[in-house]
C-alpha positions as CSV (number, residue, x, y, z in Angstrom):
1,X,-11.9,2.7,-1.2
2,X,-9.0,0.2,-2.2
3,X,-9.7,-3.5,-3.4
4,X,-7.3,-4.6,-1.0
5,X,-4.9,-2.6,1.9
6,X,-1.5,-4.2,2.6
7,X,0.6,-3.8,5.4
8,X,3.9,-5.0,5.4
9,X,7.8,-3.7,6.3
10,X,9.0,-1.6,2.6
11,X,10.6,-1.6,0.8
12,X,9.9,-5.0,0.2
13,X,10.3,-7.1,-3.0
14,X,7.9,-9.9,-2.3
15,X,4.9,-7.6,-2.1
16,X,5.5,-6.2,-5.9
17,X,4.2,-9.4,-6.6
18,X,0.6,-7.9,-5.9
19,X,1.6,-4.0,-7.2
20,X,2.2,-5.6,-10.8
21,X,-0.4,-7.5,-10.9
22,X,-2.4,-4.7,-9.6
23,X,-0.9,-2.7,-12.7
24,X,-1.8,-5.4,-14.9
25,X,-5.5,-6.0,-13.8
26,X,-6.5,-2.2,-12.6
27,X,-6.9,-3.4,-9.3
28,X,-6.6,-0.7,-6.6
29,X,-4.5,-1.3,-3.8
30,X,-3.6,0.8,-1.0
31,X,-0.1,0.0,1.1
32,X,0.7,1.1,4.7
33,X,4.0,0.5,6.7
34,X,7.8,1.7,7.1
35,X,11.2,0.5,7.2
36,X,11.3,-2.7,9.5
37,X,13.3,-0.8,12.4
38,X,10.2,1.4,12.6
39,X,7.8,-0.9,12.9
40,X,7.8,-1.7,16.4
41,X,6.3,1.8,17.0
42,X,3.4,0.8,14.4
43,X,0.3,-0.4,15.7
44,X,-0.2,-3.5,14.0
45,X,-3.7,-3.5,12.7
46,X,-6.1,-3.3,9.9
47,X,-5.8,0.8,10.6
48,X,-2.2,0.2,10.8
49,X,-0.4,3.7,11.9
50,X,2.4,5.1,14.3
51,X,1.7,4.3,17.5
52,X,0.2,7.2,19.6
53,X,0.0,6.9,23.6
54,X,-3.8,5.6,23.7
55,X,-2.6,2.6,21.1
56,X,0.3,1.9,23.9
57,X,-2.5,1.7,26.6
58,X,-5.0,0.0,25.2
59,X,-3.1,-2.9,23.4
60,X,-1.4,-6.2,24.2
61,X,2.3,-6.4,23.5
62,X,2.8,-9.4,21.9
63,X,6.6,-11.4,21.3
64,X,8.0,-10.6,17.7
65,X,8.7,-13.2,14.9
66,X,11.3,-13.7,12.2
67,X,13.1,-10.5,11.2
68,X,11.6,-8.5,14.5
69,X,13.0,-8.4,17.8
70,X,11.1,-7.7,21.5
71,X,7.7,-7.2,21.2
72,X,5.2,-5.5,18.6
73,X,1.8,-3.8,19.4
74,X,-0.9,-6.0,17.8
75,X,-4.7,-5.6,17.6
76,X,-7.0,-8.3,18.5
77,X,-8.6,-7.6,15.5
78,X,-5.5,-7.9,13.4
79,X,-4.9,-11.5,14.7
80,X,-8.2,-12.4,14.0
81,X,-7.6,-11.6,10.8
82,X,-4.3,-12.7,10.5
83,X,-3.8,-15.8,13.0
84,X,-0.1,-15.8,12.3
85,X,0.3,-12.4,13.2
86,X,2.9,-12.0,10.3
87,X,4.0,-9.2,8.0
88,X,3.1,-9.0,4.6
89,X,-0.5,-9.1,5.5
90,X,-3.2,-7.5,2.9
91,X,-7.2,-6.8,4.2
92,X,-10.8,-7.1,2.3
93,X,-12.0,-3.2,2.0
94,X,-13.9,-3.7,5.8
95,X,-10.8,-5.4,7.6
96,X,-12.4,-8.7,8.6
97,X,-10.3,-10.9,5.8
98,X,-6.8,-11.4,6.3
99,X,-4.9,-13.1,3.5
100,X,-1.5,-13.7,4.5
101,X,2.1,-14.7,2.3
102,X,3.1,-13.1,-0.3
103,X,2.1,-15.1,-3.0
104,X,-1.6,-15.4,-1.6
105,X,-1.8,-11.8,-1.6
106,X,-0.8,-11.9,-5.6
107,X,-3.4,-14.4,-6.0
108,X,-6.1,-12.3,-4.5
109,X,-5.3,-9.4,-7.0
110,X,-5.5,-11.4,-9.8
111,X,-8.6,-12.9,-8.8
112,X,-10.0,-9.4,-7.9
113,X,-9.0,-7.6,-11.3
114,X,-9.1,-11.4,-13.4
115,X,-11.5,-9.6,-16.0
116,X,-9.5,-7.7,-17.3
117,X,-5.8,-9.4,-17.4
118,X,-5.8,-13.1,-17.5
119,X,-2.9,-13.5,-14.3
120,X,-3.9,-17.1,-14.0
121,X,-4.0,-18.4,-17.5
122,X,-6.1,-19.8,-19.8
123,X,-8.2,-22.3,-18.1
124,X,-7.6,-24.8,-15.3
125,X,-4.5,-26.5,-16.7
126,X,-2.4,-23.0,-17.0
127,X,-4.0,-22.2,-13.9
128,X,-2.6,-25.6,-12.0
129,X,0.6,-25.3,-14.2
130,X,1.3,-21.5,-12.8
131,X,0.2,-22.5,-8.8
132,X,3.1,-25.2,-9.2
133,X,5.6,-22.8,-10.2
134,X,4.5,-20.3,-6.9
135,X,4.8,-23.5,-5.0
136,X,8.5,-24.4,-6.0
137,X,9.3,-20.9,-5.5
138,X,7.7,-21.2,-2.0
139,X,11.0,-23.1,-1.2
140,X,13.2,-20.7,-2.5
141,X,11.4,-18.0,-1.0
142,X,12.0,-19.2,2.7
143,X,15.4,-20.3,2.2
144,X,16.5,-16.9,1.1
145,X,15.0,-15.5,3.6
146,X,17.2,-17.2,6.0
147,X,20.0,-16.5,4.6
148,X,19.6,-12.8,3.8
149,X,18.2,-11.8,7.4
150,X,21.5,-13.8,8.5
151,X,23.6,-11.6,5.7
152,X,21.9,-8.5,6.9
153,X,22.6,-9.6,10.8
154,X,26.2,-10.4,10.3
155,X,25.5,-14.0,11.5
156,X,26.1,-15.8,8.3
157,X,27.1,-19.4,8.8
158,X,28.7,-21.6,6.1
159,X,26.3,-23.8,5.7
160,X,23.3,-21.3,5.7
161,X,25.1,-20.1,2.4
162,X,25.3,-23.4,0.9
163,X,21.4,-24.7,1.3
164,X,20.8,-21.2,0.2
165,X,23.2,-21.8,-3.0
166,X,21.4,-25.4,-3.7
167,X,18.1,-23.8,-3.6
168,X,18.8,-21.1,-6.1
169,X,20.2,-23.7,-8.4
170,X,17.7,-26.1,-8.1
171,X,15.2,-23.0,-8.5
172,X,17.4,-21.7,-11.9
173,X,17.4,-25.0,-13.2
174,X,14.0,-25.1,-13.3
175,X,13.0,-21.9,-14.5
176,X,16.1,-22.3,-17.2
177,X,13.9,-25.6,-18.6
178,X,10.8,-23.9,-18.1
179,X,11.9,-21.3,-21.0
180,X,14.0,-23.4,-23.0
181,X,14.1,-23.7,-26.3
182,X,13.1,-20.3,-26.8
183,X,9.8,-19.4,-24.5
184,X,8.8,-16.2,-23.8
185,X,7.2,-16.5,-20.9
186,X,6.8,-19.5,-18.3
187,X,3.3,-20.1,-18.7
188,X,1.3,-19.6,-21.9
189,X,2.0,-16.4,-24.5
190,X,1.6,-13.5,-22.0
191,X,3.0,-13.0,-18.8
192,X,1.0,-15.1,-15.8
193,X,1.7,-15.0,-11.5
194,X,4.4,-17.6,-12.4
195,X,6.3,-14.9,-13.8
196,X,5.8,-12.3,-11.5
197,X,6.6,-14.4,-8.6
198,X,10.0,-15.1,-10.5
199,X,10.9,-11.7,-10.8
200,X,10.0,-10.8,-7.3
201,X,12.2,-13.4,-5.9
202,X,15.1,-13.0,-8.0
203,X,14.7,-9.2,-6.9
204,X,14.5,-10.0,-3.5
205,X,18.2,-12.3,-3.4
206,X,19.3,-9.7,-5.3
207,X,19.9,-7.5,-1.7
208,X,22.8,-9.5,-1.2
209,X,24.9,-7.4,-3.3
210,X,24.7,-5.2,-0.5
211,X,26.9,-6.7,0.9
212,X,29.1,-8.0,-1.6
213,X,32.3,-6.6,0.3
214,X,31.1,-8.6,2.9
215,X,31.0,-11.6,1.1
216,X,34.4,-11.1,-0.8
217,X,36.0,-10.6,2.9
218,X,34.4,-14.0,3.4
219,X,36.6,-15.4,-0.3
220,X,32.9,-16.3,-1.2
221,X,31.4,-15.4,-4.3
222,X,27.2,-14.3,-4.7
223,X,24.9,-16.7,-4.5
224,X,23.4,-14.4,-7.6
225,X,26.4,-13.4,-9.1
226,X,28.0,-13.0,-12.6
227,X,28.2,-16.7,-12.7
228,X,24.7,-17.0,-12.9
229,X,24.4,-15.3,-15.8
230,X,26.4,-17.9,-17.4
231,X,24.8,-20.3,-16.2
232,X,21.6,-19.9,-16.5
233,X,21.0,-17.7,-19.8
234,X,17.9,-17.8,-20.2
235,X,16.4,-17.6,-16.6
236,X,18.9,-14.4,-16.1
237,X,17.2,-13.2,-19.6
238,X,13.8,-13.5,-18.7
239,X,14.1,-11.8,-15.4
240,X,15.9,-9.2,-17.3
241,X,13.3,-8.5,-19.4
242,X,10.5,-8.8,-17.3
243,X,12.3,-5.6,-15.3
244,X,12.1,-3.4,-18.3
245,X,8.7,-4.4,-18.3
246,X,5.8,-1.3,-18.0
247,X,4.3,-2.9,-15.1
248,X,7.5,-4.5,-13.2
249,X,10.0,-1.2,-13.6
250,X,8.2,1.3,-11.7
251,X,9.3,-1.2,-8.5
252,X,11.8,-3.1,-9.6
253,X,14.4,-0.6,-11.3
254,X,14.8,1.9,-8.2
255,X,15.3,-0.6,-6.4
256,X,18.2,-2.7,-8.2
257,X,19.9,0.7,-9.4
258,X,20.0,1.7,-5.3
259,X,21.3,-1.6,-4.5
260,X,23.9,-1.2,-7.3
261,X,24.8,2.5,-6.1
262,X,25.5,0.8,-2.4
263,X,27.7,-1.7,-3.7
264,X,29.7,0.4,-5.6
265,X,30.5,2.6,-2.3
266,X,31.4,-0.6,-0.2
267,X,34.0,-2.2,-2.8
């Protein structure tokens, strides 16, 4: 039986932050779900599946959230569990515990497996100095998620782009000091959750080159362009880097190099 099950719309960048550390720590984790115009027809639950005729029968139709629209088939269970009623969502082995947002979910899996890969640091102060950098990137996280579902909905509006723009630079600029002069990671001398949490962010603006010819058509340039490498060497670096690494490529490379083969056919 898995240490944890996670449900959630894939692919989706925000819950690698738990499959890394899960490859870092030996934790086992088990992942259900489909693309996110599928998962209306999923029941939403702990046993989360395709919907068959009984599930349509026997449970409540409840109003969608952000990224969904109409309604979605959700256990009273899964509520329970999940008061929110949001996707990602990852459940304790028997169902009962919901832990909900991405970045709890990473926390849980390096809790679980924090015996054998030290995700959280060395002792309380790495530990409070790596939950500040999730918390920044909580920010960043929520503003880009606004402005991609409004990318991806052809609804963009000008100044969606340009709190989306001030949040990735305000974000850069911090994980550009973070590193400087020459750090190798942002927290201690091994890679922690702050760094993971990085990467999975910086993956998940990345689907905006999806629609680059979009965004040209516009006479606007990506938020997470070229320029950014200039700009921010070091950050761009380190997220570089931390994608060749054993336990982040197996996620993040397929994913960047099929983002990268879309863009090319839409120039």
């Amino acid at each position: 039986m898995a240490d944890l099950r996670i449900f959630s719309y894939l692919p989706n960048p925000r819950i690698w932050k738990a499959t890394i550390a899960a490859r870092l720590t030996g934790v086992e984790i088990e992942i259900r779900g489909a693309k996110p115009a599928e998962l209306p027809d999923w029941l939403w639950d702990f046993d989360a599946h395709p919907l068959t005729e009984a599930d349509r029968a026997d449970t409540t139709a409840r109003a969608a959230h952000t990224g969904f629209d109409g309604n979605l088939i959700k256990t009273d269970a899964f509520l329970a569990a999940n008061p929110f009623g949001t996707v990602p969502v990852a459940f304790s082995p028997d169902g009962t515990v919901g832990i909900f947002e991405s970045n709890a979910i990473m926390r849980a899996v390096a809790r679980i497996g924090a015996d054998a890969f030290p995700l959280y640091g060395a002792g309380p102060y790495e530990a409070a100095r790596i939950d500040a950098f999730l918390d920044v990137s909580l920010v960043f996280a929520r503003t880009s998620q606004i402005y991609l579902l409004a990318l991806a909905g052809d609804r963009l509006a000008p100044e969606v782009r340009e709190t989306t723009r001030a949040a990735f630079e305000t974000y850069m600029a911090g994980i550009e000091q973070a590193l400087a002069p020459d750090r190798p990671y942002l927290v201690g001398d091994g890679v922690t959750l702050a760094d993971i949490c990085f990467a999975a962010e910086l993956t998940q603006i990345s689907r905006e080159r999806g629609s680059i010819a979009k965004l040209g058509s516009d006479g606007v340039e990506p938020i997470f362009g070229a320029a950014a490498y200039d700009e921010y060497p070091r950050a761009t670096a380190h997220f570089d880097r931390l994608c060749r690494h054993p336990a982040f490529a197996p996620d993040i490379q397929p994913f960047l190099e099929k983002i990268a083969q879309a863009a090319a056919r839409k120039r």
